[in-house]
C-alpha positions as CSV (number, residue, x, y, z in Angstrom):
1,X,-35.5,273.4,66.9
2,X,-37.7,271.3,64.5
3,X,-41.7,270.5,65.0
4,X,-41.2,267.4,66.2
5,X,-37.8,267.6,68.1
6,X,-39.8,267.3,71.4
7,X,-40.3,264.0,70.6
8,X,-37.0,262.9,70.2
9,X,-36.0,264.4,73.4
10,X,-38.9,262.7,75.1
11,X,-37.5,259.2,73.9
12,X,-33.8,259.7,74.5
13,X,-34.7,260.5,78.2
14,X,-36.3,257.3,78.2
15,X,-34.7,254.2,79.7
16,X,-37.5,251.1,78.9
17,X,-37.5,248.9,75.8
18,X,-40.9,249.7,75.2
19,X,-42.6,253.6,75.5
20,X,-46.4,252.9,74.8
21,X,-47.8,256.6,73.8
22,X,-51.0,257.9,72.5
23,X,-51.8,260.2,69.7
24,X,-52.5,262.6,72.6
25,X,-49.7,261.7,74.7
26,X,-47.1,262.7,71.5
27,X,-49.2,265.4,70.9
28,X,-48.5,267.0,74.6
29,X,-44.7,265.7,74.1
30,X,-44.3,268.1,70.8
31,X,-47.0,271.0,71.7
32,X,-48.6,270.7,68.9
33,X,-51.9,268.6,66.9
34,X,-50.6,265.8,65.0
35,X,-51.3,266.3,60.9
36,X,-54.5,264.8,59.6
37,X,-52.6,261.9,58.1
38,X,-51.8,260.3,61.4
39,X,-55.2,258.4,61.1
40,X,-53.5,256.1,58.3
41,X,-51.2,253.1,59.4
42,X,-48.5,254.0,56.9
43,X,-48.2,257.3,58.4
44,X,-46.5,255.5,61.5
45,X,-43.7,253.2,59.2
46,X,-40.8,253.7,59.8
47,X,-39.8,254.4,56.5
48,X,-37.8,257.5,56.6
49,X,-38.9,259.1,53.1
50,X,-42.4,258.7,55.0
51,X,-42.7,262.1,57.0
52,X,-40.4,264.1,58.9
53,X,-41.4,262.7,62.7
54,X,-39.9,259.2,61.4
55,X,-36.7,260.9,61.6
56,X,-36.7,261.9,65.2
57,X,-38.0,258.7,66.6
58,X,-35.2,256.6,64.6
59,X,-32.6,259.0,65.5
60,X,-33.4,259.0,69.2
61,X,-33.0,255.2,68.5
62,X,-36.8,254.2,69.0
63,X,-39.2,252.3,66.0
64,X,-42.9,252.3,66.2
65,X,-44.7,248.9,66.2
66,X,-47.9,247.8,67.5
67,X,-49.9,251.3,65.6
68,X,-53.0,251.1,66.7
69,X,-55.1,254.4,64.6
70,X,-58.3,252.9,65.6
71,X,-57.8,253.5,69.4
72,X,-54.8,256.1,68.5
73,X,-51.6,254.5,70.0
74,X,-48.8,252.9,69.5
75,X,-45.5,251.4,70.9
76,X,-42.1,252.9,70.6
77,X,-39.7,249.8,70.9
78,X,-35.4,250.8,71.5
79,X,-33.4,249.7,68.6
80,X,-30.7,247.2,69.8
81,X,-27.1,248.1,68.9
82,X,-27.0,245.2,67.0
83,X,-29.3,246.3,64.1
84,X,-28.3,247.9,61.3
85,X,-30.0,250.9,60.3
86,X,-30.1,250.0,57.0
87,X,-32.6,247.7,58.8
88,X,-34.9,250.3,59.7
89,X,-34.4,253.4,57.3
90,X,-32.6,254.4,53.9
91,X,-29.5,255.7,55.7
92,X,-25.8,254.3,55.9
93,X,-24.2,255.3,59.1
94,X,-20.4,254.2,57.2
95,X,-18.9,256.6,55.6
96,X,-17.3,256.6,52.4
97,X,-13.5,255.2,52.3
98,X,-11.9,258.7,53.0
99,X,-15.2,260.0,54.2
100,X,-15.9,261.3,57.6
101,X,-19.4,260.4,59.1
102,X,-19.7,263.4,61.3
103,X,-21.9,261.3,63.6
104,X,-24.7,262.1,60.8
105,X,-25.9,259.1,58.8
106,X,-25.2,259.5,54.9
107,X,-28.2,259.3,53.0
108,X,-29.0,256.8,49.6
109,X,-27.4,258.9,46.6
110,X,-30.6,257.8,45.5
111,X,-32.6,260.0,48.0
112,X,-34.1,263.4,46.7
113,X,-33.7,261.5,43.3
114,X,-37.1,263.1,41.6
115,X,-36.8,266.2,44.0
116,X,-38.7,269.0,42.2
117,X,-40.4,266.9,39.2
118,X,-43.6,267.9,40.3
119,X,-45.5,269.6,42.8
120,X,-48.3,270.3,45.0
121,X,-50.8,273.0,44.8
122,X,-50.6,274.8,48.4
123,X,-54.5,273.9,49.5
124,X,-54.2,270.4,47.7
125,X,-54.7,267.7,50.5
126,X,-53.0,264.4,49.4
127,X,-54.8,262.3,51.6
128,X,-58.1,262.8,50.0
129,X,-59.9,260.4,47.7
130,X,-58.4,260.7,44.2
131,X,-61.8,260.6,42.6
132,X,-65.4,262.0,43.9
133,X,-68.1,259.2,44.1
134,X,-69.7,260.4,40.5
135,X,-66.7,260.3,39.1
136,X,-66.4,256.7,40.4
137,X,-69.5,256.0,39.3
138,X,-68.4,256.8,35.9
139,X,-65.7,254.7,35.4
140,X,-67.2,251.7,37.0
141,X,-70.0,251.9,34.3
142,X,-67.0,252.5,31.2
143,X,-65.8,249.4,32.9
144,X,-69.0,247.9,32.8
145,X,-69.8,248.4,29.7
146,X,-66.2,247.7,28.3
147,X,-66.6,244.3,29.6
148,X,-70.1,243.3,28.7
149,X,-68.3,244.3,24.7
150,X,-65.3,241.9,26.2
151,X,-68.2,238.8,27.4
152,X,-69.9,239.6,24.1
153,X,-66.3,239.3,21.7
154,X,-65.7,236.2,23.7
155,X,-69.5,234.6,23.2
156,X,-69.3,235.6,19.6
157,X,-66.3,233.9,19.1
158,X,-67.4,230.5,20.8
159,X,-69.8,229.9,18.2
């Protein structure tokens, strides 16, 4: 059973449209904390290359919508028959001519594409700021700088 499985079991059971959950709520569902990178709207898409929970709630037939991370909620709406899941994720759910389905969606021969062409350290978080604010600081004064040479080339030039 995966992490997030709970989740998914939680949805299927459910027979409304719309299941409006907290962060906490999901949190109680799954028995353990959401990661750190729940605060950030993309986290919630529901694009499936996004994180691993997107997954669970397509496959229990469910998309998130009105994500609130401010007040930490958001709205699981039912996916109607009628929509394609190409609609809401990167999968095909027809197989191949000759190809059984399974009942498993078949992924983009696209997907895992750049698998292994680079990694992460292990304590690296990848939701932290790219740059510290001195090294910001930095580069805003080489930009500076590059484009006072930029005004004075263009001045220069005028005359």
């Amino acid at each position: 059973m995966g992490k997030y499985d709970g989740l998914g079991a939680y949805l299927r059971a459910q027979a409304r449209e719309h299941v409006p959950m907290t962060f906490a709520e999901i949190e109680r569902v799954v028995g353990t904390k959401l990661p750190v990178s729940q605060r950030y709207q993309a986290w919630w898409s529901n694009n499936t290359s996004n994180n691993v929970m997107t997954r669970i709630w397509l496959d229990a037939g469910y998309r998130t919508e009105q994500v609130d991370t401010a007040a930490k909620k958001l709205v699981f709406r039912r996916i109607s028959k009628s929509q394609s899941s190409r609609d809401v994720n990167m999968t095909s759910l027809e197989p191949e001519p000759g190809q059984s389905s399974g009942g498993k969606p078949r992924r983009s021969p696209l997907f895992g594409a750049l698998k292994g062409t680079f990694t992460l350290a292990p304590d690296h978080d990848p939701t932290s700021p790219m740059f510290t604010g001195e090294e910001w600081a930095e580069i805003e004064k080489e930009m500076d700088e590059d484009w006072d040479q930029i005004e004075q080339g263009m001045a220069s030039s005028k005359k």
